[in-house]
LUMZANU-763003 format. One record per residue (C-alpha): x, y, z; residue number from 1. Coordinates in steps of 0.001 Angstrom, whole numbers, m for minus. Layout:
BEGIN
         u         v         w   num
         X         Y         Z   NUM
...
This chain:
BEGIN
         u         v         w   num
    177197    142699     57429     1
    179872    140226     58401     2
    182627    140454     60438     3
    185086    140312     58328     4
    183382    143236     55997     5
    183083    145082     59524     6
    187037    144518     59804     7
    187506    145669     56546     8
    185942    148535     56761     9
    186893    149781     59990    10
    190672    149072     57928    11
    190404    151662     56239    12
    189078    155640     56360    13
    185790    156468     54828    14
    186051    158237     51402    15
    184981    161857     51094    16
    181617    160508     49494    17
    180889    157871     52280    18
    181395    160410     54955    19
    179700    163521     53019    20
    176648    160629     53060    21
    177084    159962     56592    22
    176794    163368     57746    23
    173338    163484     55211    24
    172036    160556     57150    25
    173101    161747     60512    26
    171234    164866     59793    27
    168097    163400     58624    28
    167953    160293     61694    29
    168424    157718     59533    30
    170620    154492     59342    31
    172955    154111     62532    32
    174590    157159     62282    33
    175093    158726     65755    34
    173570    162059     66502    35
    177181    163397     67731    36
    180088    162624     65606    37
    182497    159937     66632    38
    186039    160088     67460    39
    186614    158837     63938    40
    184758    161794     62335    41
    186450    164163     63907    42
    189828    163265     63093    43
    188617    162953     59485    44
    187202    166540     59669    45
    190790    167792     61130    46
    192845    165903     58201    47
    190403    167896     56107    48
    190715    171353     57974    49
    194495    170813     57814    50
    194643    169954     53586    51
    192797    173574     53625    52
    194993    175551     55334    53
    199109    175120     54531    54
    201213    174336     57103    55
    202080    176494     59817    56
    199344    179297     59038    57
    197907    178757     62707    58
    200540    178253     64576    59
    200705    182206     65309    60
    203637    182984     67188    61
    206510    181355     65267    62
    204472    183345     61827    63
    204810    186746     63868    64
    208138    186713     65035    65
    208953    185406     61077    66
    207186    188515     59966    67
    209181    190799     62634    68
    211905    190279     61768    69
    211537    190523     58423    70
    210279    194555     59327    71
    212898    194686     61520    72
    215261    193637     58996    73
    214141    196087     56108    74
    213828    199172     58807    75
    217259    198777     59318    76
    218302    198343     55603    77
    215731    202088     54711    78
    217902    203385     58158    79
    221075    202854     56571    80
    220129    203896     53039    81
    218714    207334     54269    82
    222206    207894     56409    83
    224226    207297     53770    84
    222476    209346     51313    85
    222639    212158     53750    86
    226192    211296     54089    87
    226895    211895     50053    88
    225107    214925     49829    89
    226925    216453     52997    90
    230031    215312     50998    91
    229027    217015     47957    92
    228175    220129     49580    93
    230439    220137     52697    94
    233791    218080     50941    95
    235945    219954     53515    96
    234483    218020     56193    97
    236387    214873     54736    98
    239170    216393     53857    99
    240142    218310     56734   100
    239315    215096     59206   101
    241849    213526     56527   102
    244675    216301     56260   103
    244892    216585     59893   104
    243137    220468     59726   105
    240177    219409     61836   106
    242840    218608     64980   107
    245228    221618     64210   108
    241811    223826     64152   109
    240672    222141     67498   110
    244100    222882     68725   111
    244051    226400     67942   112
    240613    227113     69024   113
    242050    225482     72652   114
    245012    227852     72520   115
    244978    230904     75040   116
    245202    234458     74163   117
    248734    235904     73603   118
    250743    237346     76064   119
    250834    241043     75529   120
    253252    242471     73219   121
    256094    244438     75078   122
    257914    244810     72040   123
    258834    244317     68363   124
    258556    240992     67698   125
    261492    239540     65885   126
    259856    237423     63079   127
    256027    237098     62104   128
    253597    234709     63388   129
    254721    231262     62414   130
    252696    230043     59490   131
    249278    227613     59583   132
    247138    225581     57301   133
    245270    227927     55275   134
    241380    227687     56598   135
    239091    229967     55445   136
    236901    231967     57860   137
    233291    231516     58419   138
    230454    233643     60055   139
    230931    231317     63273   140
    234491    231638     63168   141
    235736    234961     61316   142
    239188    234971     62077   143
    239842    230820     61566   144
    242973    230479     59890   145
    244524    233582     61113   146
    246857    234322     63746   147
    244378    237193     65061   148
    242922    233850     66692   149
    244979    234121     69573   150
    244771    238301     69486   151
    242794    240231     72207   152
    239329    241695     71613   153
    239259    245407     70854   154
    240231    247405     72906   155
    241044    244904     75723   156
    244269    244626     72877   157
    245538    248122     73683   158
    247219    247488     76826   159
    248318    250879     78485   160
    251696    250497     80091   161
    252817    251373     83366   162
    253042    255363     83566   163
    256408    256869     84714   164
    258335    260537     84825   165
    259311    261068     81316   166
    261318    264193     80106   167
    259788    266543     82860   168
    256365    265242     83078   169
    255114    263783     86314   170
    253885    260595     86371   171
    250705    261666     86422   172
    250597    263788     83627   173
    252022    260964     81340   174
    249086    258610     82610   175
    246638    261333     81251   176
    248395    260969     77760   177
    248649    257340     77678   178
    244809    257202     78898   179
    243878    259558     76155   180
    245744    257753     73417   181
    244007    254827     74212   182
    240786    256288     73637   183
    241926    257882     70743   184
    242417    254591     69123   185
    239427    253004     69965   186
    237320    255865     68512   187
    239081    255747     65689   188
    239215    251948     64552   189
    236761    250560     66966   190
    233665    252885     67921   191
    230645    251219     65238   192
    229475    254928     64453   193
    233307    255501     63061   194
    233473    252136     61598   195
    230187    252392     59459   196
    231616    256144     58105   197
    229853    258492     60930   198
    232324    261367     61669   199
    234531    260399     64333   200
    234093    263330     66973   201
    234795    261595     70199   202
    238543    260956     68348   203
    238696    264708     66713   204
    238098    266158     69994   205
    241241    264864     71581   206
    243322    266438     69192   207
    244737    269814     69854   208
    242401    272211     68098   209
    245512    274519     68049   210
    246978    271980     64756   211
    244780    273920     62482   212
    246320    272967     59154   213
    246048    269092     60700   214
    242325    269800     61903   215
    241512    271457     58180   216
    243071    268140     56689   217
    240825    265510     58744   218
    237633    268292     57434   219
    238386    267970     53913   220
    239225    264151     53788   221
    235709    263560     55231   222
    233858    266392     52856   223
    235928    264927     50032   224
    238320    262081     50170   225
    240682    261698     47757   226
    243935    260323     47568   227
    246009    262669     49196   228
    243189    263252     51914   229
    241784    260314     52538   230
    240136    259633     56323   231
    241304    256262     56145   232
    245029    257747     56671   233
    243863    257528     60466   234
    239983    256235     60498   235
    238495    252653     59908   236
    235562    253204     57528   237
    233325    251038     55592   238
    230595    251677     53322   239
    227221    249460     55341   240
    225955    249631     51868   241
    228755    247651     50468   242
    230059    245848     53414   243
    228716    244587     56867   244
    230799    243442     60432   245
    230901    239799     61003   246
    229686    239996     64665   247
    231248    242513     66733   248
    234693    241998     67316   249
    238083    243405     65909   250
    241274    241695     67052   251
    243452    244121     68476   252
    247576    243240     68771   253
    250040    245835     69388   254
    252089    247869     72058   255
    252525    251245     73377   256
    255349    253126     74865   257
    256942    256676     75894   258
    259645    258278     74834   259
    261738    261603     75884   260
    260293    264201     72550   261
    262945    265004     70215   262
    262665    268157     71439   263
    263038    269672     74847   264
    259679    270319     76989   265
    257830    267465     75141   266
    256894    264094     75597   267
    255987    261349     73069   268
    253354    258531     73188   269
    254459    256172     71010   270
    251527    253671     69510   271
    251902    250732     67014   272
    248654    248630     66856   273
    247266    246031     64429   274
    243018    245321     63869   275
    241510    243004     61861   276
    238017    243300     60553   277
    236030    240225     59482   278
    233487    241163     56916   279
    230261    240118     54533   280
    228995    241466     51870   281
    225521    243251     51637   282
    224902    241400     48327   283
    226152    238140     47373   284
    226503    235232     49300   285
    225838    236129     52597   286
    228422    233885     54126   287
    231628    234267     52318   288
    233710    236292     54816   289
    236790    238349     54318   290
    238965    239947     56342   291
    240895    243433     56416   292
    243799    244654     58482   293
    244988    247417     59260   294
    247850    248202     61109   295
    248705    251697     62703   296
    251738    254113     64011   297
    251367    257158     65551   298
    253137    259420     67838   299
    251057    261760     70188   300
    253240    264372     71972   301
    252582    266602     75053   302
    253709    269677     75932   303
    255285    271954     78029   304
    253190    274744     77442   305
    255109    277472     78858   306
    257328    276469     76295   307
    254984    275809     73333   308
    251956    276931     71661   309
    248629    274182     73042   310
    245418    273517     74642   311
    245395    271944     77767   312
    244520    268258     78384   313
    245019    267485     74958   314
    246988    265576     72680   315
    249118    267357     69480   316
    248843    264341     66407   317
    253101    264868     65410   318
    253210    261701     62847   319
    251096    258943     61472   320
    251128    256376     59255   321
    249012    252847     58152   322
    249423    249791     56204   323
    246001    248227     55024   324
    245919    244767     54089   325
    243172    242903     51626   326
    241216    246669     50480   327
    241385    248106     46876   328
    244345    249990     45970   329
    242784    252066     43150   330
    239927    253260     45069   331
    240462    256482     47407   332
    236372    257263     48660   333
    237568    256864     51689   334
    236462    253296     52822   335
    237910    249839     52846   336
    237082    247760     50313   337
    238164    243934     50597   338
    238447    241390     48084   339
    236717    238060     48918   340
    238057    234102     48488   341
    235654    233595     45820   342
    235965    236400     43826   343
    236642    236307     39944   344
    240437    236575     38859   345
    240752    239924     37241   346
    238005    241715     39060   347
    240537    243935     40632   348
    244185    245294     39817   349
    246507    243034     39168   350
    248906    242877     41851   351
    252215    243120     42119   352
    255629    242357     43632   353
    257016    239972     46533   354
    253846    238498     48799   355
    253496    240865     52014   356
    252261    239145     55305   357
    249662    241918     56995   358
    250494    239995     60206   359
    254025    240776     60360   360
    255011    243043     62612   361
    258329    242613     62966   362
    259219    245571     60719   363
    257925    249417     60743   364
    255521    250718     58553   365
    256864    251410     54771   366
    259766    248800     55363   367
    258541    246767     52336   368
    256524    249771     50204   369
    256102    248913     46630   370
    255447    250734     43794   371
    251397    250053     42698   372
    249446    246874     44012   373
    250867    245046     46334   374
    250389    241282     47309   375
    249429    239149     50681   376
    250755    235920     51495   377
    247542    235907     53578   378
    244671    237434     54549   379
């Protein structure tokens, strides 16, 4: 070979033939191939390695961290997608959630629910509670969007007042009656046996026995209520199958007082008390809550009893009235019977008249009576 076909050759690369025949020869010992591959060879072999493979497939780490964040990136987009599909359907179901964060009701509810109890009521108020954003109540908070909010619970709401000397008593004597009219009221609007329609005997027997034709009255309305005897004239009943308690507290607001009796050797207690009731119903959706309230006057008297006909150590019933917001007006069995927020229109009475707030308390009993159904401005 001469030198000049050596130069040419070593000019220029072997062709894929001339080296596939090199390796054969190689292999077999013959010609001058080497018996290890030259420098040359190898960097032939790596050109052809590298046409194989496309560019970048080994060169591992920069290809991983590609592929992360491409994961990384569609994690985040399926993240997002499934919160904001959860938002829409919490719209959907829950709206109010948007609109009250929108009206402003979600601060004036935080507000409220921040607010301190009431002082106690020492006596009658001049105008009814101021007015808030309707909100209706729910089994976690039965009296939201009433102004029973800020009213004591049961019977930590009838406050007995300071006992004095009234119209010949001792002091003592009209701390009994004040003591006992206390626990009148809470047997009778607060005591679960009374509230679920038991007979109310821890309230019956502190009543004078010696008011027969009152005692025969309170016997018939619970044997047979009806509208002119009807137990609810001084007892809080409900019918469990109908109706059941959202948890187990009444909101209590009122005040209680003595007076000199209109006559002489007798003493009155003087009570005027509001409760609200948050109830469910035992069929139906078991969380649309409605709320009752009933509001209360009574006079208990003692008395001399040298003077008049009693029993001793207990209390003679002299007048009574109540005022029951959100029950049926047409029915007289002898329990409350509220109407709920969703209810059908029509599936009652149709009421009447100028709206009546069962919160205000600003005016006695009967002040406002209408003639047939009468309508709340709220409940």
């Amino acid at each position: 070979m001469s030198r000049n076909d050596d130069e040419g050759r070593a000019g220029r690369s072997p062709s894929d033939e001339e080296w596939a025949r090199f390796v054969e020869q190689a292999a077999a010992g013959e010609g001058n191939a080497p018996q290890e591959p030259s420098a040359r060879a190898r960097m032939v072999t790596e050109r052809l390695r590298n046409q194989q493979d496309p560019p970048g497939w080994r060169t591992g780490p920069a290809w991983q961290e590609m592929r992360g964040r491409g994961r990384r990136g569609r994690r985040l987009k399926a993240v997002l997608a499934v919160a904001v599909i959860a938002g829409v359907a919490l719209i959907v179901v829950r709206p109010e959630l948007v609109i009250d964060r929108i009206t402003g009701k979600s601060q004036a509810r935080e507000e409220a629910g921040k607010a301190g109890p009431l002082a106690a009521e020492t006596g009658r108020p001049t105008a009814p509670p101021a007015s808030a954003d309707p909100d209706r109540p729910t089994l976690k908070e039965p009296f939201r969007g009433s102004p029973a909010l800020q009213w004591a619970d049961g019977a930590a709401g009838i406050e007995v007042p300071e006992a004095t000397a009234v119209g010949g008593f001792t002091k003592e004597q009209v701390a009994d009656a004040l003591a006992k009219a206390k626990q009148f009221l809470t047997a009778a609007n607060l005591d679960p046996a009374t509230l679920r329609g038991e007979r109310p005997e821890a309230a019956l027997k502190l009543l004078d026995p010696q008011q027969e034709d009152l005692m025969k009255q309170l016997d018939d309305s619970y044997a047979q209520p009806s509208r002119e005897r009807d137990p609810l004239d001084l007892f809080t009943r409900y019918d469990p199958a109908e109706l059941k308690p959202v948890g187990d507290v009444v909101k209590v607001r009122g005040r209680m007082w003595v007076e000199e009796g209109q006559k002489p050797g007798m003493a009155d207690i003087k009570v005027d008390y509001s409760f609200v009731h948050p109830f469910v119903r035992t069929k139906g959706d078991p969380e649309e809550v409605a709320r009752t309230i009933v509001r209360r006057e009574a006079t208990f008297s003692i008395a001399d009893l040298s003077k008049w006909k009693g029993t001793p150590g207990r209390l003679m019933l002299t007048h009574y009235q109540r005022d029951i917001g959100n029950s049926a007006c047409d029915r007289y069995d002898g329990h409350v019977h509220p109407s709920f927020p969703l209810d059908p229109p029509g599936s009652g009475p149709a009421p009447s008249g100028t709206p009546v707030d069962p919160y205000d308390r600003s005016k006695a009993i009967g002040a406002d009576s209408q003639e047939g159904c009468g309508t709340l401005s709220r409940s």
